[in-house]
C-alpha positions in Angstrom: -9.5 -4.9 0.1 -10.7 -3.4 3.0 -11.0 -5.4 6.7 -14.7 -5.0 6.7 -15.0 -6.6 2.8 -12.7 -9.2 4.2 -15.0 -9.8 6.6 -18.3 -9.6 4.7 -16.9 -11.9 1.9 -15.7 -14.7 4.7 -19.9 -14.0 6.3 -21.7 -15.3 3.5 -22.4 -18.7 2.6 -21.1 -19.0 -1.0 -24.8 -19.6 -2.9 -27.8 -18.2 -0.7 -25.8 -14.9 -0.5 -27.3 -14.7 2.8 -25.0 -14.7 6.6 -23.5 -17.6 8.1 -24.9 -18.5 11.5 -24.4 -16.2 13.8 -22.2 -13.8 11.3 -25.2 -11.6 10.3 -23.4 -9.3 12.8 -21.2 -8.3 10.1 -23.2 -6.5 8.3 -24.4 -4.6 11.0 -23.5 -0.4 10.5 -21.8 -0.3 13.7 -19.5 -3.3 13.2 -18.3 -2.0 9.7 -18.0 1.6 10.9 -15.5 -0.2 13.3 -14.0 -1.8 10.7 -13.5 1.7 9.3 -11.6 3.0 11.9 -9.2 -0.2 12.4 -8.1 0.9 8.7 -7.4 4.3 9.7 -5.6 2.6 12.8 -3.6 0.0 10.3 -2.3 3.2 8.0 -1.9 5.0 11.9 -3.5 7.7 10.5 -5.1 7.3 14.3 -4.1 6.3 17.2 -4.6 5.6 20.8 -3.7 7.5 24.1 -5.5 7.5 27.6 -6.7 11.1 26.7 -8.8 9.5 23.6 -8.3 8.3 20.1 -6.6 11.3 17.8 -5.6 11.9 14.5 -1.9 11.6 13.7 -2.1 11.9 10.0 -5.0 13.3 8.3 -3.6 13.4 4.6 -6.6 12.3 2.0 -6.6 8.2 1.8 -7.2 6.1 -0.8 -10.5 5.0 -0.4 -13.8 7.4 -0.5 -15.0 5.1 2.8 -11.7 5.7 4.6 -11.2 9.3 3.4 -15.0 10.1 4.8 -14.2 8.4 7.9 -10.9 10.6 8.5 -12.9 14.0 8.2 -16.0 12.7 10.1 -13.9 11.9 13.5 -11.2 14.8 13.1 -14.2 17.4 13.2 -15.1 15.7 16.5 -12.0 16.5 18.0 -10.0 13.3 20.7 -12.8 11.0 21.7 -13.0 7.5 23.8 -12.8 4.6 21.3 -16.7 3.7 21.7 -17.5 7.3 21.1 -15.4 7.7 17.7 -17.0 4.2 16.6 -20.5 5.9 17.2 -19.1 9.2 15.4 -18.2 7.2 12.2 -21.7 4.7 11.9 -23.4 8.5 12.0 -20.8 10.5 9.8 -20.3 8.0 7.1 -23.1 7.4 4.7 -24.7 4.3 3.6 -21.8 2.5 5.2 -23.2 -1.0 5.0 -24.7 -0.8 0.7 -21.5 0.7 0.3 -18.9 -1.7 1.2 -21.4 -4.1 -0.6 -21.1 -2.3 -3.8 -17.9 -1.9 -3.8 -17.6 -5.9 -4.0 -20.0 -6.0 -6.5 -18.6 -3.8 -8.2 -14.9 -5.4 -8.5 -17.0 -9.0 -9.1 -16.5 -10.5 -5.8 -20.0 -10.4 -5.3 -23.1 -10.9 -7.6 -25.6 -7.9 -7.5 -27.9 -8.3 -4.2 -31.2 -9.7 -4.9 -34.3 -7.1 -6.2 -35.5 -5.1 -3.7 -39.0 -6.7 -4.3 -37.6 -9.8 -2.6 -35.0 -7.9 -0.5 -38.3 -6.0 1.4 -39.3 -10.1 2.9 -35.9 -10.4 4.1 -32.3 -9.6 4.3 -30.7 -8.8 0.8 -29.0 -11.7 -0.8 -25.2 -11.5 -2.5 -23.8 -14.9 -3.3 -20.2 -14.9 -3.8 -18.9 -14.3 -7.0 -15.1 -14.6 -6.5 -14.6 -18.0 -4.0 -10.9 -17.3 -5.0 -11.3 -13.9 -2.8 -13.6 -15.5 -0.1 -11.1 -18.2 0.2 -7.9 -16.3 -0.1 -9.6 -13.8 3.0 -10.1 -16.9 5.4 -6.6 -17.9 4.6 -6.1 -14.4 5.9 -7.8 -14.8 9.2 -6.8 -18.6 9.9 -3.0 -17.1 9.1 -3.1 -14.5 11.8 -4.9 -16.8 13.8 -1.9 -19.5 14.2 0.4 -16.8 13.9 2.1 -17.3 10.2 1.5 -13.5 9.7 2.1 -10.3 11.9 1.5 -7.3 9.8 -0.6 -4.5 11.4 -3.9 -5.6 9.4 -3.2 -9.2 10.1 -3.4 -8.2 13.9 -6.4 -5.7 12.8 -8.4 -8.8 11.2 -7.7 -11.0 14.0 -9.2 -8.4 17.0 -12.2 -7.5 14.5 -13.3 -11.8 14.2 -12.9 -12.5 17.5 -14.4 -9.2 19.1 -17.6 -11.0 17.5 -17.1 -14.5 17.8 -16.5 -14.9 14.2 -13.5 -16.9 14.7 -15.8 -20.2 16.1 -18.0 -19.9 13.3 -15.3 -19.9 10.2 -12.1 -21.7 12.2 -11.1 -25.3 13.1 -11.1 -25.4 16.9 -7.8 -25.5 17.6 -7.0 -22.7 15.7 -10.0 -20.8 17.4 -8.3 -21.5 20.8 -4.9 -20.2 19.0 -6.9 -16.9 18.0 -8.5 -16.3 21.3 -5.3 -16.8 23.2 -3.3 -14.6 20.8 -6.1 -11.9 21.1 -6.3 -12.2 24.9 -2.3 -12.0 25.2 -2.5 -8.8 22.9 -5.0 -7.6 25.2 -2.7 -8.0 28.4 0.7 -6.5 26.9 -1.4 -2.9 26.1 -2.7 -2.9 29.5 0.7 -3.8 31.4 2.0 -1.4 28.9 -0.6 1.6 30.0 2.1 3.5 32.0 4.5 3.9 29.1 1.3 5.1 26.5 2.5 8.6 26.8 5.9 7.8 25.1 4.2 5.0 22.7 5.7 5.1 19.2 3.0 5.0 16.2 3.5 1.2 15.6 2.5 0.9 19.2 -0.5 3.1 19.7 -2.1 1.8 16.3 -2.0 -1.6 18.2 -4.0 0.0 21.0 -6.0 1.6 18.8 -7.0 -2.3 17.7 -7.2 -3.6 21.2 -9.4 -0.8 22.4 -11.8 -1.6 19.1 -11.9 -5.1 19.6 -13.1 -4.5 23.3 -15.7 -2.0 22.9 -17.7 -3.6 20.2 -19.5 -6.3 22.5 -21.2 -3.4 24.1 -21.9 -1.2 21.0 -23.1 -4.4 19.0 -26.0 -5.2 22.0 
């Protein structure tokens, strides 16, 4: 699945379809057009430099989201990580009803509620698949504490706590295990700056995260 599904499935409470406290943030465009680009970053088909997030492979992907993602920010040429976020919310279409359908569509996710109802408030999609939901937050509360440290593990972890998600789905000591790991992440890329010229792929992927997970506060106000 993709990080942002991930995400949306762990969101919504299991019946009402509708956000968890505080978690409607996850459906917002700019958050899951973040999400796209930290896929991009996991496959480093981008990465990071001073100069600006670039392309470093721009073969076609797997997934139409990702694919559309990949051609909307190489026609923009290197941009700062805020900007490229911004170029993918306006150069991907229907980003939000899209990552939506695709769980409906694999039977995660019930169909979302008519639209009669959906125009009195937000669009309801109770979860289908608790296996998935469940198997997701295993995900998170894994890379969390640390029991995985794959590229996407790292991806998912940056992503939840950028946006607070980690309070709201995590047992408090393993929220203070995610914030310190994000936080520590956070400090090795900066000590690290001088080198960023030489930076291998594995490494400015990982930047690529950091620099995400740190501009979203602002571009989520």
């Amino acid at each position: 699945m993709l990080i942002g599904e991930d995400l949306l499935l762990m969101s919504l409470d299991v019946e009402s379809g509708l956000p968890l406290p505080g978690l409607a943030v996850v459906q917002a465009p700019m958050f899951l057009s973040a999400c796209l680009l930290a896929e991009l970053a996991v496959q480093k088909q981008v990465g990071w430099t001073p100069q600006g997030v670039h392309v470093v492979d721009d073969l076609p992907n797997f997934h139409p989201l990702i694919d559309e993602t990949l051609r909307a920010i190489k026609a923009r040429g290197v941009q700062p990580t805020g900007a490229m976020i911004s170029t993918t919310r306006y150069g991907v279409s229907r980003v939000v009803a899209r990552h939506f359908d695709s769980l409906v569509d694999r039977g995660l996710l019930h169909p979302g509620s008519s639209k009669r109802y959906w125009l009195f408030g937000a669009r309801r999609y109770p979860v289908r698949s608790t296996r998935a939901r469940n198997e997701a937050l295993a995900h998170l509360r894994d890379a969390a504490i640390g029991e995985r440290t794959s590229m996407r593990s790292v991806a998912l972890l940056m992503l939840a706590n950028s946006i607070r998600a980690t309070e709201r789905l995590l047992e408090e000591a393993e929220v203070n295990e995610a914030q310190a790991r994000a936080s520590t992440l956070s400090e090795e890329i900066r000590a690290d700056l001088p080198a960023a010229a030489d930076w291998d792929e594995s490494a400015s992927a990982i930047a690529m995260l950091v620099s995400i997970s740190e501009q979203l506060p602002a571009l989520l106000r």
